[in-house]
Backbone as a chain_set.jsonl record, in Angstrom:
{"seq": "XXXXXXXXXXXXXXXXXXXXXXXXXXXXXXXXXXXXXXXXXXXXXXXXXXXXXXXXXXXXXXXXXXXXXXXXXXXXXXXXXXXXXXXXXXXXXXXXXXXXXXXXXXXXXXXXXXXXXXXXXXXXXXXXXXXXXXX", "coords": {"N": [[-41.241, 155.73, 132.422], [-41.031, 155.861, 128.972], [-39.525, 152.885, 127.356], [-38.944, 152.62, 124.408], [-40.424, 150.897, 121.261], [-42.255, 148.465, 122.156], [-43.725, 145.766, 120.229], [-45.195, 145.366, 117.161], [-48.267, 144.574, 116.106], [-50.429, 143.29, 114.258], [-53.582, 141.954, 112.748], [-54.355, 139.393, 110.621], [-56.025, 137.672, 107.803], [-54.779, 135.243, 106.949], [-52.2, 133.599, 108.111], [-49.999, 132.028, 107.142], [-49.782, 133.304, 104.509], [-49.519, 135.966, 105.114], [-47.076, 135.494, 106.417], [-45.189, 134.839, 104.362], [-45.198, 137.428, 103.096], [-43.83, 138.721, 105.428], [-41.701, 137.607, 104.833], [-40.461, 137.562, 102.709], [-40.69, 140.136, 101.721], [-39.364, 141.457, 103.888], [-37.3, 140.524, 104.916], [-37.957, 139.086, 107.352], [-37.751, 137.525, 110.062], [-39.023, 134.23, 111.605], [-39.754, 133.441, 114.53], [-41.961, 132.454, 116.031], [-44.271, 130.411, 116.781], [-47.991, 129.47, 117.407], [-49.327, 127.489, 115.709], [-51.83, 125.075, 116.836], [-52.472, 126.286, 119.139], [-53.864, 128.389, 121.606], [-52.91, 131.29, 123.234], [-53.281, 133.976, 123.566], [-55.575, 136.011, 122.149], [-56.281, 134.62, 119.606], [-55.12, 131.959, 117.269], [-51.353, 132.691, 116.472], [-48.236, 134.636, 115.103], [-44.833, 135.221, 115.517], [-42.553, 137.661, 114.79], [-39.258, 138.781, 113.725], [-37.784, 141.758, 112.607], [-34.668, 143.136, 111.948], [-34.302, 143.37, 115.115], [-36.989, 143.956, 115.786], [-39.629, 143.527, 117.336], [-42.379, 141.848, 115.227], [-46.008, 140.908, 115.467], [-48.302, 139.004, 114.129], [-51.874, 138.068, 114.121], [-54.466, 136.027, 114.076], [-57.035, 136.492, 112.182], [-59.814, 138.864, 111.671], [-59.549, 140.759, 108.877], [-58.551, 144.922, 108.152], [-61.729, 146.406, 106.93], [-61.345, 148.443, 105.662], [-58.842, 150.411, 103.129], [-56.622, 152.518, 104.341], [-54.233, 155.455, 105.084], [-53.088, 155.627, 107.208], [-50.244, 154.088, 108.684], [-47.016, 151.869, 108.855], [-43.721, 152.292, 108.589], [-40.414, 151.587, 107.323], [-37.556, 152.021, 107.329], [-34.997, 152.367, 104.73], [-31.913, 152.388, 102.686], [-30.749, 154.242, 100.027], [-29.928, 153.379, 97.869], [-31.107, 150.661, 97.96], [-33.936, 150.8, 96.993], [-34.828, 149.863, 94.342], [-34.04, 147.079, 94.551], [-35.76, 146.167, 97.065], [-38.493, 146.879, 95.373], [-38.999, 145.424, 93.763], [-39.361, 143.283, 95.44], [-41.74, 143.371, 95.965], [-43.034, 144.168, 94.056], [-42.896, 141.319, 93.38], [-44.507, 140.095, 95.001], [-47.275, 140.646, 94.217], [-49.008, 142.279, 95.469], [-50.954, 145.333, 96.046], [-49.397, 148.666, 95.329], [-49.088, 151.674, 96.102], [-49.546, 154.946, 94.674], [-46.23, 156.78, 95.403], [-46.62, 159.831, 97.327], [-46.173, 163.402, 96.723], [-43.917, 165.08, 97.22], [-40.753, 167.279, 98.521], [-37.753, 167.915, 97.323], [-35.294, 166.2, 97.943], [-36.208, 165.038, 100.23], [-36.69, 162.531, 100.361], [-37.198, 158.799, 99.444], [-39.933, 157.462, 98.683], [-41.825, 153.859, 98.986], [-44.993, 152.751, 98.545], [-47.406, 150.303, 100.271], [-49.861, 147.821, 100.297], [-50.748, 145.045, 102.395], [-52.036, 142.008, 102.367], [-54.335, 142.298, 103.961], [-55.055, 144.62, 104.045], [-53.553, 146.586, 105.668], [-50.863, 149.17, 105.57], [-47.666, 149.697, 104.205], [-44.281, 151.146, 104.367], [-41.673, 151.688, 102.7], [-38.513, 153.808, 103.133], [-36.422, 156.288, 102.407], [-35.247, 158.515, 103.221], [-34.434, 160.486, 106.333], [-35.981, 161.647, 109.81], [-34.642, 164.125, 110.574], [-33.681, 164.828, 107.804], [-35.976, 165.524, 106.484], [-37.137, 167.497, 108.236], [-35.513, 169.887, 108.086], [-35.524, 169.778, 104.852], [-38.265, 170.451, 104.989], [-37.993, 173.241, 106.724], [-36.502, 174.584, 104.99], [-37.952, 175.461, 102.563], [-39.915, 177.423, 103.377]], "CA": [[-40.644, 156.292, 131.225], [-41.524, 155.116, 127.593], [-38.258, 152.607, 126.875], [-38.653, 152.332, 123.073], [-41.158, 150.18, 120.959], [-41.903, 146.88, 122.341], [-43.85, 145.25, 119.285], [-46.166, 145.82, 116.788], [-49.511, 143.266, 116.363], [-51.317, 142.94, 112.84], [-54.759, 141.241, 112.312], [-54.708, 139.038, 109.196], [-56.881, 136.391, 107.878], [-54.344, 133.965, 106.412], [-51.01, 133.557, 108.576], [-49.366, 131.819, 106.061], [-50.001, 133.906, 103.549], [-48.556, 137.257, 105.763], [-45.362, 135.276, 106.538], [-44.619, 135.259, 103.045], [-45.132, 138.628, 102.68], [-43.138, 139.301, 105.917], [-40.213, 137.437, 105.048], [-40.123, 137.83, 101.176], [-39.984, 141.811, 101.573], [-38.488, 142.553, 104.988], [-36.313, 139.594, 105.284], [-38.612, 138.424, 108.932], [-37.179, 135.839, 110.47], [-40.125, 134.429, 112.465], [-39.217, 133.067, 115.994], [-42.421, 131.551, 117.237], [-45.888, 130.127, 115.568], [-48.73, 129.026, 118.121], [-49.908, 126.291, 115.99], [-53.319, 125.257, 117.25], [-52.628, 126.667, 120.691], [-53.982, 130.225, 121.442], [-52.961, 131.991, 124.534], [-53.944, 135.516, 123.496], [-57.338, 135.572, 121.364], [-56.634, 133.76, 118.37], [-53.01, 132.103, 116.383], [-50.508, 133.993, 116.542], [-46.655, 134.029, 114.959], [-44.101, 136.52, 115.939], [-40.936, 137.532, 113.445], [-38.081, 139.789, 113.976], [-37.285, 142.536, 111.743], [-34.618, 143.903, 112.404], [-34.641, 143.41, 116.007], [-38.232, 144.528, 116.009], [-40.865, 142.365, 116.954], [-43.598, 141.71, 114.651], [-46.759, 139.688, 115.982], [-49.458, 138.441, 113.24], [-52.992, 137.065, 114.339], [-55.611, 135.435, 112.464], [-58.702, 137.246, 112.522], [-60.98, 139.128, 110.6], [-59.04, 142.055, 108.792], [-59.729, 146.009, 108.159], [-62.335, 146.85, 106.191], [-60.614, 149.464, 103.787], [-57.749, 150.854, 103.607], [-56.145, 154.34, 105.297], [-53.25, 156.306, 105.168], [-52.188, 154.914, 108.493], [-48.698, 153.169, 108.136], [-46.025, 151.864, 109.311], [-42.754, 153.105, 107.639], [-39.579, 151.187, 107.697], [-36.552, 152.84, 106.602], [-33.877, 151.596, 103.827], [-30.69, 152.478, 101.996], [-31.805, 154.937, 98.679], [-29.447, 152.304, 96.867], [-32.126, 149.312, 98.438], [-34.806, 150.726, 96.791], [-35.044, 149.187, 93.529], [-34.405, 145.769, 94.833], [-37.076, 146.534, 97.636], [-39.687, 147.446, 94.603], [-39.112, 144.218, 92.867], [-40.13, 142.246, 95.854], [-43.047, 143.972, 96.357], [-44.183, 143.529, 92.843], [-43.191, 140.283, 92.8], [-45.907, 139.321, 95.482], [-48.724, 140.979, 93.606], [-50.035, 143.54, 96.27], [-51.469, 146.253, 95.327], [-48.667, 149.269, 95.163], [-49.739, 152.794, 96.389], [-48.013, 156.061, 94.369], [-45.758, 158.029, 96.281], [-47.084, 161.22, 97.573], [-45.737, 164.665, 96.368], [-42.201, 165.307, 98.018], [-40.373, 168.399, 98.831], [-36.772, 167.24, 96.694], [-34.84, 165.883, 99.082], [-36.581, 164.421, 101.902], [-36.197, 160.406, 100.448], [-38.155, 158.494, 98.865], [-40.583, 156.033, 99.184], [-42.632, 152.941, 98.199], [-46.443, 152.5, 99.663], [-47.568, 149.03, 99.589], [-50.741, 147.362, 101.014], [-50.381, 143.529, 102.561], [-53.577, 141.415, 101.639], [-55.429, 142.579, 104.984], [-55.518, 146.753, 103.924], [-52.324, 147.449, 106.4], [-50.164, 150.229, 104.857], [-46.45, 149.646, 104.66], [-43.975, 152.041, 103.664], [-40.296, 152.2, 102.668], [-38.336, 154.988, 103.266], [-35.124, 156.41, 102.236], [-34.724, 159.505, 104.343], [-34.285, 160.4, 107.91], [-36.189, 162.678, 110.423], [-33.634, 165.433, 110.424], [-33.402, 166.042, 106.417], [-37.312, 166.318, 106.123], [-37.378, 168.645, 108.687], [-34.226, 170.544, 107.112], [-36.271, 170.526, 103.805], [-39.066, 171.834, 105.34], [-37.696, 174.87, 107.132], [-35.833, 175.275, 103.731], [-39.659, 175.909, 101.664], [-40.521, 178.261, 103.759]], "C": [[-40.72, 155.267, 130.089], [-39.65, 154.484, 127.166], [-38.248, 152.329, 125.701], [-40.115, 151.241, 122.952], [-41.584, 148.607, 121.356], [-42.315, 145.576, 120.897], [-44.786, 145.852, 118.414], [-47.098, 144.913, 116.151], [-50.139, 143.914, 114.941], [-52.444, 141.813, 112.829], [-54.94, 140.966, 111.024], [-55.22, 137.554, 109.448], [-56.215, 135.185, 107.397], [-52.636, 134.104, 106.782], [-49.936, 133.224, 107.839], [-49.075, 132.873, 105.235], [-48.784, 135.247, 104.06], [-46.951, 136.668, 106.363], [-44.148, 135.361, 105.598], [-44.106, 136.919, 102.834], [-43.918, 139.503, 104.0], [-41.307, 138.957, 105.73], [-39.923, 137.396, 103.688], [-39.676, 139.497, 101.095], [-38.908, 141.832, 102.763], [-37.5, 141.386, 105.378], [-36.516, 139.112, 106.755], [-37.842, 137.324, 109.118], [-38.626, 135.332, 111.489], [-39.341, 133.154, 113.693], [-40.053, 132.195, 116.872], [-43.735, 131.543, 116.036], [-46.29, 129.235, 116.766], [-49.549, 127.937, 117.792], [-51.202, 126.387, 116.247], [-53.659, 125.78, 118.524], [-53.384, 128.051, 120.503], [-53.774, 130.505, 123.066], [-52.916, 133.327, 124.742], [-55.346, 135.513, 122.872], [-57.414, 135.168, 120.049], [-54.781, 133.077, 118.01], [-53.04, 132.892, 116.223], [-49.079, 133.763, 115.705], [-45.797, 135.49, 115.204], [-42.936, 136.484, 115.327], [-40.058, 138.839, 114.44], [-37.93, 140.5, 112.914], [-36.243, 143.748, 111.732], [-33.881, 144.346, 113.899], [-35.756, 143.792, 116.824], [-38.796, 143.408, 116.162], [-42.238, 142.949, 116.356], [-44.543, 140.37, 115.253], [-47.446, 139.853, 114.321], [-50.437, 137.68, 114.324], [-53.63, 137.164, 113.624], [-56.539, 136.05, 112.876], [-59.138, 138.429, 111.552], [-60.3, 140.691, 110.323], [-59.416, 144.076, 108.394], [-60.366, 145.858, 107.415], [-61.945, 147.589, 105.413], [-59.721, 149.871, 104.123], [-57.353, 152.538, 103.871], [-55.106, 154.709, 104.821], [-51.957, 155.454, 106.127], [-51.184, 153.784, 108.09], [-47.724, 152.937, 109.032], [-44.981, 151.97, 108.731], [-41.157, 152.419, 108.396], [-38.008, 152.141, 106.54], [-35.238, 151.969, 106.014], [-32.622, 152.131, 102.852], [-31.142, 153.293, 100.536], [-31.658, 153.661, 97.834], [-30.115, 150.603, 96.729], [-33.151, 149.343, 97.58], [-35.411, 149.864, 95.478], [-35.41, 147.449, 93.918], [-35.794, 145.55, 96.226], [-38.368, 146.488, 96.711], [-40.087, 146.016, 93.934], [-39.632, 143.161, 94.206], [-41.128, 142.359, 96.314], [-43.969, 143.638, 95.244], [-44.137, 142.436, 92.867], [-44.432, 138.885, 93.639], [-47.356, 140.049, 94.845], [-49.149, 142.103, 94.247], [-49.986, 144.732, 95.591], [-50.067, 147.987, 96.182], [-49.435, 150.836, 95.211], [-48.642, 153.968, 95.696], [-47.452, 156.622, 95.682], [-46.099, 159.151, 96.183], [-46.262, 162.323, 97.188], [-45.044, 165.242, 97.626], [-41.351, 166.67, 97.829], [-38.877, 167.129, 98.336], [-35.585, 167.532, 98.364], [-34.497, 165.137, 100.603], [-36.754, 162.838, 101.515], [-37.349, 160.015, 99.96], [-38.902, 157.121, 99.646], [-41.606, 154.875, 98.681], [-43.698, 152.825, 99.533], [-46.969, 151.105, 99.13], [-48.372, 148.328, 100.743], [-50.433, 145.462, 101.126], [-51.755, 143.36, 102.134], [-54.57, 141.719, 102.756], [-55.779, 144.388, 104.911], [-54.441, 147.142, 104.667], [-51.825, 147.873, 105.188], [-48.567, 149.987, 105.375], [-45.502, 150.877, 103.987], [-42.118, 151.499, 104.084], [-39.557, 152.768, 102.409], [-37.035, 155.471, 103.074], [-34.503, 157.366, 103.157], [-35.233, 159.679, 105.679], [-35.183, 162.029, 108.49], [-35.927, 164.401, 110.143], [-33.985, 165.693, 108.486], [-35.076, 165.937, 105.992], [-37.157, 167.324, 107.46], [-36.275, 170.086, 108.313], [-35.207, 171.118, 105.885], [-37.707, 170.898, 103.84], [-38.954, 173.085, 105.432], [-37.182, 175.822, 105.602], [-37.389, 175.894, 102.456], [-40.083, 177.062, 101.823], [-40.926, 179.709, 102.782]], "O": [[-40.513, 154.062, 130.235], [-38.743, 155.237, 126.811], [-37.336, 151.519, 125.537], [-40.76, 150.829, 123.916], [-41.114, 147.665, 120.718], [-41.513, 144.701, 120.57], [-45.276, 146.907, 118.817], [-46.429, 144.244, 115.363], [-50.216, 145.134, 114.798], [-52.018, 140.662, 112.92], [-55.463, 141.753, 110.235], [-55.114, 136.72, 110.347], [-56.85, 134.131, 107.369], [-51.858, 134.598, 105.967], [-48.954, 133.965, 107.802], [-47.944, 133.35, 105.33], [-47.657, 135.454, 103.61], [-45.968, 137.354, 106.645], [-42.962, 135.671, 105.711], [-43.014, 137.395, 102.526], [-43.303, 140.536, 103.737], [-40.274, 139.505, 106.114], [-38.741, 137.09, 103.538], [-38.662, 139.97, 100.582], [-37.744, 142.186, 102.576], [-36.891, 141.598, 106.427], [-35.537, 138.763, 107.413], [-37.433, 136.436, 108.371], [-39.208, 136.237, 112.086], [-38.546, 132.244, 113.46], [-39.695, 131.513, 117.833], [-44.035, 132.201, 115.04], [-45.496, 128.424, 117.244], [-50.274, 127.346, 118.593], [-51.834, 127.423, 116.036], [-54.794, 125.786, 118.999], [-53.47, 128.667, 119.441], [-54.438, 129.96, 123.948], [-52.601, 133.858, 125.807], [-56.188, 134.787, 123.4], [-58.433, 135.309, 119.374], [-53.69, 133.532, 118.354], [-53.867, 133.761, 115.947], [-48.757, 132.577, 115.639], [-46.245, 136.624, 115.038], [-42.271, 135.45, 115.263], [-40.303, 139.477, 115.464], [-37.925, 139.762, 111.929], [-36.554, 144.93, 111.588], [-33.119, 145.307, 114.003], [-35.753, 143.954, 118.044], [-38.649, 142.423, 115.439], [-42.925, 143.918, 116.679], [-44.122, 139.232, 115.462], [-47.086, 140.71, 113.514], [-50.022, 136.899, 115.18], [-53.704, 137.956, 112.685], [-56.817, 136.101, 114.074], [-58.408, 138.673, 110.592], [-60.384, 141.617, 111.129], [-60.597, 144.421, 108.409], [-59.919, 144.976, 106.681], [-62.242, 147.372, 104.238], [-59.452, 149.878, 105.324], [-57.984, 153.516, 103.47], [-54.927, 154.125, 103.752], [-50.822, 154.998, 105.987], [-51.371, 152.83, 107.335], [-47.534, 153.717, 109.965], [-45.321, 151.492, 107.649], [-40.791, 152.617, 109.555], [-37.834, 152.599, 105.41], [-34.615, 151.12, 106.652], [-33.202, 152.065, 101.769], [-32.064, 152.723, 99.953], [-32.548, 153.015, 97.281], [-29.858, 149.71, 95.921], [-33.558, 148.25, 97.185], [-36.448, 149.222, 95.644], [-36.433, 146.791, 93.729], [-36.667, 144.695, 96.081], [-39.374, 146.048, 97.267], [-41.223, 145.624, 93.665], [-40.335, 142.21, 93.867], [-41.571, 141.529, 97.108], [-45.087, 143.122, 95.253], [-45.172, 141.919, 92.447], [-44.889, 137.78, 93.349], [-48.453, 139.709, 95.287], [-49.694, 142.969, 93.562], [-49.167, 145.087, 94.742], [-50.008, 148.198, 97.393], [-50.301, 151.104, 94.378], [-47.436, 154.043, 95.93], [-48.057, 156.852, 96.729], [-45.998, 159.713, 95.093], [-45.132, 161.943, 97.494], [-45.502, 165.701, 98.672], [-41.401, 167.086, 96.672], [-38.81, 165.962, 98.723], [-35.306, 168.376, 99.216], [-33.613, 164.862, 101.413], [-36.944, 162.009, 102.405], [-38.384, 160.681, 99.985], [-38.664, 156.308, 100.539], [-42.277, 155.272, 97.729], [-43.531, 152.808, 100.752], [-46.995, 150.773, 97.945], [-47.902, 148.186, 101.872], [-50.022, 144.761, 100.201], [-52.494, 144.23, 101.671], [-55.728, 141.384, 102.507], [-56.539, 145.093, 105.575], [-54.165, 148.308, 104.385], [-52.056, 147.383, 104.082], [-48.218, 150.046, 106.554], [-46.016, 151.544, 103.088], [-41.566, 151.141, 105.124], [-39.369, 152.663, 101.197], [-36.29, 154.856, 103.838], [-33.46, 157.145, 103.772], [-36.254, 159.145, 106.113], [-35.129, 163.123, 107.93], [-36.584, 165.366, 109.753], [-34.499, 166.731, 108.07], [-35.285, 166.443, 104.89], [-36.967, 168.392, 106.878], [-36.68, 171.245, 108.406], [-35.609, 172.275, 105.765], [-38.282, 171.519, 102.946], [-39.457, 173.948, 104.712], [-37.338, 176.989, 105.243], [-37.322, 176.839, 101.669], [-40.544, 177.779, 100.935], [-41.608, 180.611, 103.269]]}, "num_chains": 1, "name": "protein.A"}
């Protein structure tokens, strides 16, 4: 039986660089850095977010960017200060998609390797609520 998420692993080319970005927006704490060691297939550093683990490795990142995201969820009243530390690392800022009023908002925001992040104001339940409600 599936007990919940164990982590989630990112391929970027400048470790440094993505620690910033993990602990300037999401407030990461990072817990471990491999240094020159490698005992998976390249450095590695692993943060908390949360109680989530985040890995990072160095290595050669996507080629373009997708849709595909990962989507962390935040307070409506977060969002502003959320937006400002997003601009204030430079990355490139994706609009928000066309929303059924109601279902929360959100900011799309690419790290320097093409991953897709997202932060999210509403919950499961009231998009599926303001779905059924469209009909």
């Amino acid at each position: 039986m599936i007990q919940g998420i164990s982590h989630f692993t990112f391929i970027v080319r400048d470790l440094e660089k993505m620690t910033k970005f993990l602990t300037s927006i999401f407030d990461a704490q990072e817990v471990y850095a491999s240094g020159e060691q490698i005992f998976s297939i390249s450095k590695e550093k692993f943060f908390l977010i949360n109680g989530l683990w985040i890995a990072i490795m160095e290595g050669e990142p996507l080629a373009e960017k997708t849709y595909n995201h990962i989507a962390f969820k935040i307070a409506a009243e977060d969002y502003e200060l959320y937006a400002a530390r997003i601009k204030s690392l430079g990355v490139d800022v994706k609009e928000d998609r066309n929303r059924i009023e109601g279902e929360g908002s959100s900011l799309y925001f690419y790290d320097y390797d093409n991953h897709l992040f997202e932060l999210h104001t509403g919950t499961l339940n009231q998009r599926l609520q303001n779905y059924l409600s469209v009909k």
